[in-house]
N, C-alpha and C positions, 0 to 999 in steps of 0.2 A: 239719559245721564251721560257727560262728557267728561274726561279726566285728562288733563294736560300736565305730560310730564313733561320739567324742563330740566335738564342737565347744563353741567357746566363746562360746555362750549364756550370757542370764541362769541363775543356779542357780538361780531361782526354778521353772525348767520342767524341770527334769531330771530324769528317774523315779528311783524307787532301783536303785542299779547292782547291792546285794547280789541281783536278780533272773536277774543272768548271774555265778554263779560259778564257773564252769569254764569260759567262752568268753574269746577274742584280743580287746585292744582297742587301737584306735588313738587315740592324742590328736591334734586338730587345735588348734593356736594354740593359746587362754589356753584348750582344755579338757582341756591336759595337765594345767595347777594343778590342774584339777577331779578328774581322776583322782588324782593323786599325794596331792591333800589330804583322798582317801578310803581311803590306802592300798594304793589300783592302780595299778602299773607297767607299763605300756601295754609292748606287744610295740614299737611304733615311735612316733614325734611326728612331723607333716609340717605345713607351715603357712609363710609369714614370716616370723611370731610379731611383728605391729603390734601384739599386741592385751594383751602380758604386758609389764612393767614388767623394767629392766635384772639387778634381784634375785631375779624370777621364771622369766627367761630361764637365768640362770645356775644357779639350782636345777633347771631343763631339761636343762643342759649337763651337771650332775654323772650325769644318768642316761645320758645321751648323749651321751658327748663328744665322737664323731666327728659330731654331727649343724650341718648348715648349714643356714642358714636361707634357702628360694625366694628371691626378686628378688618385691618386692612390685609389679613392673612386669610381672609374668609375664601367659600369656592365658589361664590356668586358674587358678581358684578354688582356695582351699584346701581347698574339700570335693570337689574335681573330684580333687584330686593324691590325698587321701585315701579317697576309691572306687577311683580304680587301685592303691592299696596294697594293699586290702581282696582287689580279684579276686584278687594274687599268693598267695593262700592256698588256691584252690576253693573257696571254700565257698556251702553249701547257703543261708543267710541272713546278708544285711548288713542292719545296723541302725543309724542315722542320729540322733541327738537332736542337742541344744543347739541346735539352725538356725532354730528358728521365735520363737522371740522377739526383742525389740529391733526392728533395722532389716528392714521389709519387702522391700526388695529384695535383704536376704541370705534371707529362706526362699525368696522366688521364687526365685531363683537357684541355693538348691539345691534347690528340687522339681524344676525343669529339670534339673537335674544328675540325679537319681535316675532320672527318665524315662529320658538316656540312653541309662542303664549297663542301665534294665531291657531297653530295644529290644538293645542290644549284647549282654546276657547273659542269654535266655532261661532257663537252668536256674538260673539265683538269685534269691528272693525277697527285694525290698529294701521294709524297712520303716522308714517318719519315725515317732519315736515322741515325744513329749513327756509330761508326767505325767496329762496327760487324753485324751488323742488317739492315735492308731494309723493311719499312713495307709501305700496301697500301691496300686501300680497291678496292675490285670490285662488281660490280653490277650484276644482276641476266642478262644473259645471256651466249656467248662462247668469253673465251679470253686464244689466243696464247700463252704461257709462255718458254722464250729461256732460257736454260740453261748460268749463269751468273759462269763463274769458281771462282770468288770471296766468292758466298753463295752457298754452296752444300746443306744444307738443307733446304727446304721449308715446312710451318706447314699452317692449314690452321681451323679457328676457326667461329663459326658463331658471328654477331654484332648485337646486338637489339634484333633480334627476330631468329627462325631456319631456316637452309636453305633447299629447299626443290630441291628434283633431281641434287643432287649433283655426277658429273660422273669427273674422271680423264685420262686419255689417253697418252700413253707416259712418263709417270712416273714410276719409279721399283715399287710403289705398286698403283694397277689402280684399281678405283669403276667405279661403274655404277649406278646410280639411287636411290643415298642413299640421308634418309635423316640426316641431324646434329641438333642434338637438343643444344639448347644455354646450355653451361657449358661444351660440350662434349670433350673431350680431342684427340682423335681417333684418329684423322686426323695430328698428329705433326711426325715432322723429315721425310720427302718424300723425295726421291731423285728423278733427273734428269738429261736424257743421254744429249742427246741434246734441245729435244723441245716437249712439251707436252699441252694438251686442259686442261683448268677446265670451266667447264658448268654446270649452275642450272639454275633451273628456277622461284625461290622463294627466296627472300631474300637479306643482305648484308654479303659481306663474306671478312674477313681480310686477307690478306696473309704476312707471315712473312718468309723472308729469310736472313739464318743466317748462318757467319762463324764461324766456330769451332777452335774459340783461347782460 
Protein backbone atom coordinates (compact mmCIF):
# COMPACT_ATOMS: atom_id res chain seq x y z
CA UNK A 1 0.00 0.00 0.00
CA UNK A 2 1.39 3.52 -1.23
CA UNK A 3 -0.15 6.84 -0.26
CA UNK A 4 0.89 9.99 -2.07
CA UNK A 5 0.61 13.21 -0.24
CA UNK A 6 0.73 16.24 -2.46
CA UNK A 7 0.78 19.62 -0.98
CA UNK A 8 0.56 22.87 -2.41
CA UNK A 9 3.90 23.76 -3.55
CA UNK A 10 4.96 25.64 -6.47
CA UNK A 11 4.02 23.21 -9.65
CA UNK A 12 7.25 23.95 -10.73
CA UNK A 13 8.70 21.08 -8.21
CA UNK A 14 6.18 18.54 -8.65
CA UNK A 15 7.28 15.05 -10.27
CA UNK A 16 5.07 13.52 -12.76
CA UNK A 17 2.19 11.94 -10.75
CA UNK A 18 1.32 9.47 -14.09
CA UNK A 19 4.48 7.72 -11.86
CA UNK A 20 1.87 6.27 -9.28
CA UNK A 21 -1.01 5.05 -11.09
CA UNK A 22 -2.65 2.64 -8.99
CA UNK A 23 -1.59 4.26 -5.54
CA UNK A 24 -4.34 6.50 -2.78
CA UNK A 25 -3.68 10.18 -2.90
CA UNK A 26 -4.19 12.80 -0.49
CA UNK A 27 -4.54 16.62 -1.43
CA UNK A 28 -3.39 18.93 1.09
CA UNK A 29 -4.71 22.72 0.67
CA UNK A 30 -4.21 24.34 -2.96
CA UNK A 31 -2.44 20.67 -3.88
CA UNK A 32 -5.91 19.36 -4.24
CA UNK A 33 -6.13 22.03 -7.63
CA UNK A 34 -2.99 20.23 -8.42
CA UNK A 35 -4.32 16.82 -8.38
CA UNK A 36 -7.88 17.43 -9.73
CA UNK A 37 -6.19 19.77 -12.59
CA UNK A 38 -4.29 16.53 -13.59
CA UNK A 39 -7.32 14.47 -13.58
CA UNK A 40 -6.88 12.80 -9.96
CA UNK A 41 -9.38 12.66 -7.53
CA UNK A 42 -7.58 12.24 -4.39
CA UNK A 43 -9.31 9.47 -2.00
CA UNK A 44 -9.43 12.59 0.80
CA UNK A 45 -8.39 16.80 0.93
CA UNK A 46 -7.40 17.87 4.46
CA UNK A 47 -5.72 21.33 4.98
CA UNK A 48 -7.52 24.96 5.93
CA UNK A 49 -7.42 25.62 2.46
CA UNK A 50 -5.66 29.64 3.08
CA UNK A 51 -3.87 28.83 0.15
CA UNK A 52 -6.87 28.24 -2.83
CA UNK A 53 -9.07 31.02 -3.94
CA UNK A 54 -13.05 31.21 -3.09
CA UNK A 55 -13.67 29.51 -6.89
CA UNK A 56 -11.05 26.81 -6.15
CA UNK A 57 -12.43 25.98 -2.78
CA UNK A 58 -15.65 25.51 -4.18
CA UNK A 59 -14.58 23.27 -6.94
CA UNK A 60 -12.98 21.27 -3.73
CA UNK A 61 -16.40 21.22 -2.29
CA UNK A 62 -18.21 19.80 -5.34
CA UNK A 63 -15.74 16.65 -4.80
CA UNK A 64 -16.28 16.90 -1.22
CA UNK A 65 -19.07 18.19 -0.02
CA UNK A 66 -19.17 17.08 3.50
CA UNK A 67 -15.58 18.39 3.69
CA UNK A 68 -14.72 21.32 6.44
CA UNK A 69 -12.08 23.22 6.50
CA UNK A 70 -9.21 22.92 9.91
CA UNK A 71 -9.17 26.31 11.95
CA UNK A 72 -6.18 27.93 10.54
CA UNK A 73 -5.42 28.64 14.36
CA UNK A 74 -4.88 24.88 14.79
CA UNK A 75 -1.31 23.37 16.37
CA UNK A 76 -0.79 20.99 13.51
CA UNK A 77 0.26 21.76 10.30
CA UNK A 78 -1.56 20.74 7.39
CA UNK A 79 0.93 18.17 6.30
CA UNK A 80 0.92 16.93 10.05
CA UNK A 81 -3.12 16.29 9.71
CA UNK A 82 -2.17 14.77 6.34
CA UNK A 83 0.48 12.08 7.64
CA UNK A 84 -2.16 11.08 10.03
CA UNK A 85 -4.64 10.52 7.29
CA UNK A 86 -2.04 8.66 5.39
CA UNK A 87 -1.31 6.02 8.44
CA UNK A 88 -5.41 5.33 8.53
CA UNK A 89 -4.64 3.17 5.55
CA UNK A 90 -1.37 0.83 6.56
CA UNK A 91 0.64 1.33 4.30
CA UNK A 92 4.01 0.12 3.46
CA UNK A 93 5.09 3.75 1.87
CA UNK A 94 4.00 7.42 2.20
CA UNK A 95 5.25 9.96 -0.07
CA UNK A 96 5.29 13.58 0.48
CA UNK A 97 5.91 16.45 -2.48
CA UNK A 98 4.87 19.95 -3.13
CA UNK A 99 6.72 20.96 0.64
CA UNK A 100 10.09 22.02 -0.50
CA UNK A 101 9.69 25.03 -2.55
CA UNK A 102 8.51 28.58 -1.76
CA UNK A 103 8.59 29.42 1.97
CA UNK A 104 11.65 27.77 3.89
CA UNK A 105 10.10 27.20 6.96
CA UNK A 106 7.11 25.30 5.36
CA UNK A 107 9.80 22.37 4.17
CA UNK A 108 11.54 22.69 7.66
CA UNK A 109 8.42 22.19 9.07
CA UNK A 110 7.65 19.44 7.23
CA UNK A 111 10.89 17.46 7.12
CA UNK A 112 10.22 17.82 10.98
CA UNK A 113 6.99 16.45 10.52
CA UNK A 114 8.17 13.29 8.37
CA UNK A 115 10.88 12.65 11.11
CA UNK A 116 7.99 12.15 13.39
CA UNK A 117 5.75 9.83 11.81
CA UNK A 118 9.10 8.04 10.78
CA UNK A 119 10.20 7.64 14.80
CA UNK A 120 6.21 6.86 15.46
CA UNK A 121 5.94 4.32 12.49
CA UNK A 122 8.86 2.07 12.08
CA UNK A 123 7.29 -0.30 9.53
CA UNK A 124 6.58 2.66 6.86
CA UNK A 125 8.90 4.30 4.58
CA UNK A 126 8.40 8.02 4.31
CA UNK A 127 9.66 9.51 1.28
CA UNK A 128 9.98 13.78 0.46
CA UNK A 129 10.28 13.70 -3.24
CA UNK A 130 10.41 16.76 -5.39
CA UNK A 131 11.22 16.53 -9.39
CA UNK A 132 15.09 16.21 -8.59
CA UNK A 133 15.46 14.96 -5.18
CA UNK A 134 14.37 11.81 -3.18
CA UNK A 135 14.81 12.33 0.60
CA UNK A 136 14.21 9.72 3.52
CA UNK A 137 15.28 8.98 6.82
CA UNK A 138 16.87 5.76 8.14
CA UNK A 139 17.44 4.44 11.40
CA UNK A 140 20.41 3.01 13.17
CA UNK A 141 21.05 -0.22 11.80
CA UNK A 142 22.05 -2.08 7.98
CA UNK A 143 19.94 -0.97 4.85
CA UNK A 144 20.39 -2.28 1.29
CA UNK A 145 20.52 0.89 -1.09
CA UNK A 146 19.91 -0.12 -5.17
CA UNK A 147 21.30 2.15 -7.35
CA UNK A 148 18.15 4.31 -8.79
CA UNK A 149 19.54 5.67 -12.54
CA UNK A 150 17.27 8.58 -12.03
CA UNK A 151 19.45 10.13 -8.73
CA UNK A 152 23.30 9.41 -9.31
CA UNK A 153 24.14 11.29 -6.35
CA UNK A 154 23.47 10.29 -2.76
CA UNK A 155 24.62 12.61 0.41
CA UNK A 156 24.04 11.43 3.61
CA UNK A 157 23.81 13.99 6.84
CA UNK A 158 23.27 13.33 10.53
CA UNK A 159 19.41 14.49 12.01
CA UNK A 160 19.00 15.50 15.74
CA UNK A 161 21.89 14.20 17.11
CA UNK A 162 25.48 12.28 15.40
CA UNK A 163 25.69 9.16 13.95
CA UNK A 164 27.90 6.80 15.42
CA UNK A 165 29.62 3.66 13.34
CA UNK A 166 28.78 5.01 10.26
CA UNK A 167 30.24 2.39 7.39
CA UNK A 168 29.37 2.40 3.46
CA UNK A 169 30.11 -0.71 1.24
CA UNK A 170 29.48 -0.65 -2.48
CA UNK A 171 29.66 2.87 -2.93
CA UNK A 172 32.95 4.64 -5.21
CA UNK A 173 33.84 6.33 -1.78
CA UNK A 174 33.41 3.54 1.08
CA UNK A 175 34.00 4.32 5.25
CA UNK A 176 34.14 2.16 7.84
CA UNK A 177 33.36 3.04 11.26
CA UNK A 178 33.18 6.63 11.23
CA UNK A 179 31.55 8.77 13.10
CA UNK A 180 29.25 12.12 11.80
CA UNK A 181 28.98 14.85 13.92
CA UNK A 182 25.61 17.05 13.39
CA UNK A 183 26.66 20.02 10.90
CA UNK A 184 29.11 17.78 9.14
CA UNK A 185 29.23 18.14 5.50
CA UNK A 186 31.65 15.10 4.59
CA UNK A 187 29.43 12.72 3.54
CA UNK A 188 27.58 14.61 0.30
CA UNK A 189 27.53 13.66 -3.58
CA UNK A 190 28.46 9.40 -3.27
CA UNK A 191 27.94 7.62 -6.06
CA UNK A 192 26.69 4.13 -6.90
CA UNK A 193 27.47 1.17 -9.23
CA UNK A 194 24.75 -0.93 -8.49
CA UNK A 195 23.87 -1.72 -4.87
CA UNK A 196 25.65 -0.76 -1.84
CA UNK A 197 25.11 -1.16 2.58
CA UNK A 198 24.89 2.03 4.81
CA UNK A 199 25.09 0.87 8.66
CA UNK A 200 25.53 2.63 11.92
CA UNK A 201 24.81 1.95 14.98
CA UNK A 202 23.89 5.22 16.62
CA UNK A 203 21.60 7.58 15.58
CA UNK A 204 19.09 9.04 12.66
CA UNK A 205 20.55 9.50 9.36
CA UNK A 206 18.86 11.45 6.35
CA UNK A 207 19.68 10.27 2.98
CA UNK A 208 19.21 12.54 0.08
CA UNK A 209 19.42 11.43 -3.61
CA UNK A 210 19.63 13.79 -6.24
CA UNK A 211 19.59 14.35 -9.98
CA UNK A 212 21.88 16.69 -11.52
CA UNK A 213 19.69 19.02 -13.71
Amino acid sequence: MKVIIIAGGPASELPDFSIWPEDTFIGVDAGTIALLDKGIVPSSAVGDFDSVSPEQFARIKRVFPDLQPASPDKDETDTEMALAEAMAYDPEIVIITGVTGGRLDHYMSALHAIYGFHLKYPGTQFFLINKQNRIRFLEAGSHEILRNSRYRYISFYPFAEEIKGFSLTGFKYEVADETISFGSTRFISNELEHAGVVSFIEGNCIMIESADE
